[in-house]
C-alpha positions in Angstrom: 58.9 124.0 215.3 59.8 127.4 216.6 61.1 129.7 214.1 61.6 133.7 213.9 60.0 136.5 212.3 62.9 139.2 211.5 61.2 142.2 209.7 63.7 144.5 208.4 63.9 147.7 206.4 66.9 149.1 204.3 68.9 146.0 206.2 68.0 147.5 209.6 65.9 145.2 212.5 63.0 146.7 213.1 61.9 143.9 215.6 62.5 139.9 216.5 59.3 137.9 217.3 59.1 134.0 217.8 57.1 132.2 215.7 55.8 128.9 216.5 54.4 126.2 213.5 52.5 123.5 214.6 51.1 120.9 212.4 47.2 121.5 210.9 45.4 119.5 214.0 42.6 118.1 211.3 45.2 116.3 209.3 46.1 112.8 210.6 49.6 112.6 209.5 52.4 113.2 211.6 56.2 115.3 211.0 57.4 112.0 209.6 54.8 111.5 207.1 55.3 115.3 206.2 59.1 114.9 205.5 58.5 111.8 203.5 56.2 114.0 201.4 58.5 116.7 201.2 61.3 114.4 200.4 59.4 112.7 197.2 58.8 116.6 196.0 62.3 117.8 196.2 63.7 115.0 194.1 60.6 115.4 191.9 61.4 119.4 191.8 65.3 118.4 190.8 64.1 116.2 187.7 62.1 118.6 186.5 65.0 120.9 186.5 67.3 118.5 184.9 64.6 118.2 182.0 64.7 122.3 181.9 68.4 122.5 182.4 68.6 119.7 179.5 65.7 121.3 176.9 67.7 124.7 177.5 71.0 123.7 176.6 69.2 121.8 173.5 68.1 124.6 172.1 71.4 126.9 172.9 73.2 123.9 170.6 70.6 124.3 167.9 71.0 127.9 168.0 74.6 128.1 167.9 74.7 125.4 165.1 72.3 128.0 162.8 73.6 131.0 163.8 77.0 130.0 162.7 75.8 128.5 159.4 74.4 131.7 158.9 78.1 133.2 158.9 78.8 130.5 155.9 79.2 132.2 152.6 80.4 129.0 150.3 77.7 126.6 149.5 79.9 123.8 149.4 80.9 124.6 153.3 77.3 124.9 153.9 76.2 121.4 152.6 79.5 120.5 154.4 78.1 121.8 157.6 74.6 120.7 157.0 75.2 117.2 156.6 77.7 116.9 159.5 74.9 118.8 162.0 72.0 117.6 160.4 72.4 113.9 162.8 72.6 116.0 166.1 69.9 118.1 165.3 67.6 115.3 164.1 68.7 113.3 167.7 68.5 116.4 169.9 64.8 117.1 168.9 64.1 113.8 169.5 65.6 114.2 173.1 63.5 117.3 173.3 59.9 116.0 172.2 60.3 113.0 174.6 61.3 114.6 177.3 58.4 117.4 176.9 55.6 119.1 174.0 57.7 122.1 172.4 53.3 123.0 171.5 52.5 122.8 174.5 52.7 126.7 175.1 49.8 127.4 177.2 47.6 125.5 180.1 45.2 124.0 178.0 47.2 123.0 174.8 47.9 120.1 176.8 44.1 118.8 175.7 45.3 119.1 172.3 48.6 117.9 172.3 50.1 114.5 173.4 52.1 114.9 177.2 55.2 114.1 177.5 57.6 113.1 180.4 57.7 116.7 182.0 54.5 116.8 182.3 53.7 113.3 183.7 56.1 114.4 186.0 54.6 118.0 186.6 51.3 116.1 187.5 52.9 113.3 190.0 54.2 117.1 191.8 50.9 118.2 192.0 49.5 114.9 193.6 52.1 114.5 195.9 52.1 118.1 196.9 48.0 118.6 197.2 47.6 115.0 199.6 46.9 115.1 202.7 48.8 112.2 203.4 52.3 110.5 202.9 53.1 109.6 199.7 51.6 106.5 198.4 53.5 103.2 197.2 52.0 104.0 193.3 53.2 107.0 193.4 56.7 106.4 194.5 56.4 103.8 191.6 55.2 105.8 189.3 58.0 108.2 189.9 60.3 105.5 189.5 58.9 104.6 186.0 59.2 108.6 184.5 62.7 108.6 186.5 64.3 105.6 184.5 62.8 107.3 180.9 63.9 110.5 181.5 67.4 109.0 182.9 67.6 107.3 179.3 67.0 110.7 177.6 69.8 112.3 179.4 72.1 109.9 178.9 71.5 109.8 175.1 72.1 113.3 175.4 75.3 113.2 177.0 76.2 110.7 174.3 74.4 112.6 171.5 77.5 115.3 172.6 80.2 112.8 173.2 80.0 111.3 169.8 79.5 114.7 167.8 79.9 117.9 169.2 84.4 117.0 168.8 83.7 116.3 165.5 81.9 119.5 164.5 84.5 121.8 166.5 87.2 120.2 164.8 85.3 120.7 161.6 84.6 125.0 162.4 88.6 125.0 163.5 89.6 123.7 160.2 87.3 126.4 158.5 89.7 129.2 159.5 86.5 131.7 159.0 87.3 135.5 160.3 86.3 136.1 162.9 84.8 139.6 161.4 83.7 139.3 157.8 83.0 142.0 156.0 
């Protein structure tokens, strides 16, 4: 593959020099074998920013949901609120926890905390990345297995929102809370 080198500084070309990349001549596999490898990583790379995308917007809904019963003053709209949210909340964090370990918050809480599908997945990158070889048939299978769970989280997500999200904006509209309460 030829390729160029453009160095530039403040957006000005300092010079143009080709660039050729051949493969590692100790590795047996050829461009094919490479592009199959690179192939399985990218759609491994996209899941695990689904599951990201997915946690993130979890917790955004479980933050909006307490920071607006926060602005509730009547306990009678607040045990209104709580028992219409509580369901979502209860199914989003189980969403969350199976798709990954809210403890796991450094590299080696993983030895004291169950893994989850993010991180099954995490490792299958790091195998597929680190071989010297194409991908093998176990682990195109095993990302086929943590692909059809994590697909089943994100649909019962979508339908998690579907089924109450309406019902709890209809519920805030009907609230007619200021906007500014003093």
């Amino acid at each position: 593959m030829v390729a160029s080198i453009i160095p530039s500084f403040r957006d000005k070309l300092i010079q143009k020099q080709p660039l050729t990349i051949v493969n590692d001549p100790r590795n047996t596999f050829g461009t094919n074998d490479l592009a199959k490898q690179f192939e399985l990583a990218q759609q491994i790379h996209n899941t695990l920013n689904a599951i990201r995308t997915t946690t993130k917007n979890i917790r955004q809904i479980r933050k909006k949901i307490q920071d607006f019963a926060g602005t509730l003053s009547h306990s009678d709209s607040i045990q209104q609120f709580n028992a219409l949210t509580k369901p979502l909340l209860d199914s989003l964090t189980i969403v969350e926890t199976t798709l990954m370990n809210p403890k796991i918050l450094a590299s080696e809480d993983d030895l004291r905390f169950s893994v989850r599908l993010e991180e099954k997945l995490s490792a299958l990158n790091v195998a597929v990345q680190q071989a010297d070889a194409p991908p093998t048939a176990s682990m195109y299978s095993s990302y086929q297995n943590l692909k059809e769970q994590i697909d089943i989280q994100f649909n019962n997500f979508r339908n998690l929102l579907q089924k109450n999200v309406p019902a709890i904006n209809q519920w805030i509209a009907n609230q007619k809370q200021p906007f500014i309460a003093l």
